[in-house]
C-alpha positions in Angstrom: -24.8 27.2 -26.3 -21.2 28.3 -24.5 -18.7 26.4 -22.6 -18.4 28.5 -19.6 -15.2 29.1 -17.0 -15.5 26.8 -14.3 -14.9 28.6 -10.9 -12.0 27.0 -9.1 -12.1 26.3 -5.6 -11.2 29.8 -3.2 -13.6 31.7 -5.6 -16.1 33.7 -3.4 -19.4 32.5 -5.4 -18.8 28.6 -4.5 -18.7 29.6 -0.7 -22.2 31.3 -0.7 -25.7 29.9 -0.5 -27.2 30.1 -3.6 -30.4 31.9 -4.2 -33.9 30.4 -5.3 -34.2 30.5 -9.5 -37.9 31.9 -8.7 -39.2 31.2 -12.3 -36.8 28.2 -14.0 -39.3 29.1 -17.5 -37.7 32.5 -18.5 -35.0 32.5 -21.5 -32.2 33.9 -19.1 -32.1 29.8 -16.8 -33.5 28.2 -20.0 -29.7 30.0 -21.6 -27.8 29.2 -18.3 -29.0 25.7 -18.2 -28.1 25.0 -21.6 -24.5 26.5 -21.0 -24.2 24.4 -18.0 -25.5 20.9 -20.1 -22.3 22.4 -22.6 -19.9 22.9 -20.2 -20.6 20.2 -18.4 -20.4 17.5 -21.7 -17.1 19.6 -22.8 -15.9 18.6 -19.1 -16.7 15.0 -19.4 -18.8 15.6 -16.2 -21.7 14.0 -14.6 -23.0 17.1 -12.7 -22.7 20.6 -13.0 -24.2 23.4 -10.3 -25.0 27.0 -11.4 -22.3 28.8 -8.5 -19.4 26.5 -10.3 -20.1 29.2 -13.3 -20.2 32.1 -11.5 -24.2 32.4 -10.8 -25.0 32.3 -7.4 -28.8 30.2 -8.3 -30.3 26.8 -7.4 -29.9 25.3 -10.5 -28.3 22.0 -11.3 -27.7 20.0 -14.2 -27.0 16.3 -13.5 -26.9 12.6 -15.4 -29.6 10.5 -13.9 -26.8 7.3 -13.7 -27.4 4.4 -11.7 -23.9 3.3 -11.9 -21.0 3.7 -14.2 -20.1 1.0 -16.8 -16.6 -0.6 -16.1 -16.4 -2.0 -19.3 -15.6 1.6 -20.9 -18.9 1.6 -22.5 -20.6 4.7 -22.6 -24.5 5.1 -22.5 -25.9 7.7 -24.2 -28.4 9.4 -20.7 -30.2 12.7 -20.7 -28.9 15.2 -18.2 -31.6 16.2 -15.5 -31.9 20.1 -15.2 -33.4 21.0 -11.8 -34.3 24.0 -9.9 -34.1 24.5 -6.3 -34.0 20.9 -5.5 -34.7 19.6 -2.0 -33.4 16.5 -1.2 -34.5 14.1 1.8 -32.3 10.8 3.0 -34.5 7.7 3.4 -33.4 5.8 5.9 -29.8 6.1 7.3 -27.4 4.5 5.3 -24.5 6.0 4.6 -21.7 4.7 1.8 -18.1 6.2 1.4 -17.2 6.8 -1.8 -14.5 8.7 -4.1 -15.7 12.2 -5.0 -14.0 14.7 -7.7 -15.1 18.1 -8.6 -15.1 20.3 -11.8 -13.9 23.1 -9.2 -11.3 21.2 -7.7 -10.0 19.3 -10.7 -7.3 16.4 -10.4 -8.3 15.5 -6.7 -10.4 13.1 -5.5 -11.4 11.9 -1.5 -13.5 9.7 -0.1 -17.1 11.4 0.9 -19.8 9.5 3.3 -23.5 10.4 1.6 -26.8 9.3 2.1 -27.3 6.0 0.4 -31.0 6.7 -0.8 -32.9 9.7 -1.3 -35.7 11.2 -1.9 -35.7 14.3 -4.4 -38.1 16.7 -6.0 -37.3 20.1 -8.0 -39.0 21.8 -11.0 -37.7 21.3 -14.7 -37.6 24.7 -17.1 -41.1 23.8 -18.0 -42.1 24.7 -14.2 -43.6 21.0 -13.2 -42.9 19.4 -9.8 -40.5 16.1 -10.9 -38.9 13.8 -8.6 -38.5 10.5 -6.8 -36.0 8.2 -5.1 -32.2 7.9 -5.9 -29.4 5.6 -4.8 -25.9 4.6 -5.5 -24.1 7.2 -8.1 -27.3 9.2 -8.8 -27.9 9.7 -5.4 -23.8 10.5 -4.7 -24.2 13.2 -7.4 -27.3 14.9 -6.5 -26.2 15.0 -2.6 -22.6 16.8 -4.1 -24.2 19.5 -6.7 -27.0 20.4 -3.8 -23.6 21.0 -1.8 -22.4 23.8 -3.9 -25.6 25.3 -4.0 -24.9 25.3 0.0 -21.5 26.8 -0.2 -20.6 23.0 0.5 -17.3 21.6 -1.4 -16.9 18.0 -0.6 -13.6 18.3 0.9 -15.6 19.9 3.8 -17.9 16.4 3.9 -14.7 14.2 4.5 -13.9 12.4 7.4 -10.6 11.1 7.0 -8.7 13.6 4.7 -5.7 10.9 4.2 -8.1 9.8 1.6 -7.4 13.3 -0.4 -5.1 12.4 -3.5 -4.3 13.4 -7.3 -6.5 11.6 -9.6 -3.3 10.1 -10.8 -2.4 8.3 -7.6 -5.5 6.6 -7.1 -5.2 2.9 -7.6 -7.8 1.6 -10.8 -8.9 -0.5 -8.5 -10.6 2.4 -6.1 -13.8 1.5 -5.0 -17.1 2.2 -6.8 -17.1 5.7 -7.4 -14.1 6.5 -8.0 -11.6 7.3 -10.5 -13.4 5.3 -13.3 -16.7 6.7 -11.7 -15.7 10.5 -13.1 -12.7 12.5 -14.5 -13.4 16.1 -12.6 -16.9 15.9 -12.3 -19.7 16.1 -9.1 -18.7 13.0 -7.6 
């Protein structure tokens, strides 16, 4: 496994619509999604979209969380490696949360998403997985599916007085925020 270069925000490859994986059981996304579970753990992420390493594919690598413990615990979780996942709001709540990004590292903003979800993708072995996400789970899928849209979340905000450093953000942000990831999908 490799630690690959994160693309930074500007790059040409975040901006385009990624393009179907086709096959997610061949060595070549079996290799990529490994490097992206790597780099994503060397990141201290919680999400990880193939375009933020340079290939242009709909293939993301994410920690099924349900929330973040404040206590500074950390929980040991599986990342979720899914190809060209469709996701589908259920209902129409919407939450505001803070949102960083490996490709925009230091910043955060607040981002409205879809409060629950439902989501379906194949794993490398080729199966149909999926089912229903909310709260951080559902904040992270809804952000990597963005770069696989040419989407960064600054483009999502609403009130871009929100946009700060990661170092200006009071501890106290709301749920989501700077305890919720270092530079990271949401």
């Amino acid at each position: 496994m490799t630690v690959l270069p994160v693309l930074r925000m500007g790059h040409p490859v975040l901006l385009q619509v990624a393009q179907p994986v086709g096959d997610p059981t061949t060595p070549a996304i079996h290799r990529l999604a490994a490097d992206m579970v790597e780099t994503m753990h060397a990141e201290e992420g919680i999400g990880i979209a193939a375009p933020q390493v340079g290939q242009s594919l709909r293939l993301i690598v994410v920690l099924p969380l349900r929330a973040r413990p404040r206590d500074g615990a950390t929980e040991e979780v599986e990342p979720l490696v899914l190809a060209d996942p469709v996701l589908e709001p259920v209902g129409e709540a919407m939450e505001e949360g803070l949102e960083g990004c490996l490709s925009i590292p230091g910043l955060r903003g607040e981002v409205p998403r879809f409060a629950r979800l439902r989501w379906r993708a194949r794993d490398l072995a080729g199966q149909e997985i999926g089912g229903i996400a909310e709260g951080l789970f559902a904040r992270v899928l809804q952000h990597e599916v963005d770069h696989l849209d040419g989407i960064l979340y600054p483009m999502r905000m609403t009130n871009l007085r929100s946009l700060a450093f990661l170092d200006a953000v009071p501890d106290d942000a709301p749920e989501g925020g700077q305890a919720a990831a270092k530079d990271s999908g949401p």
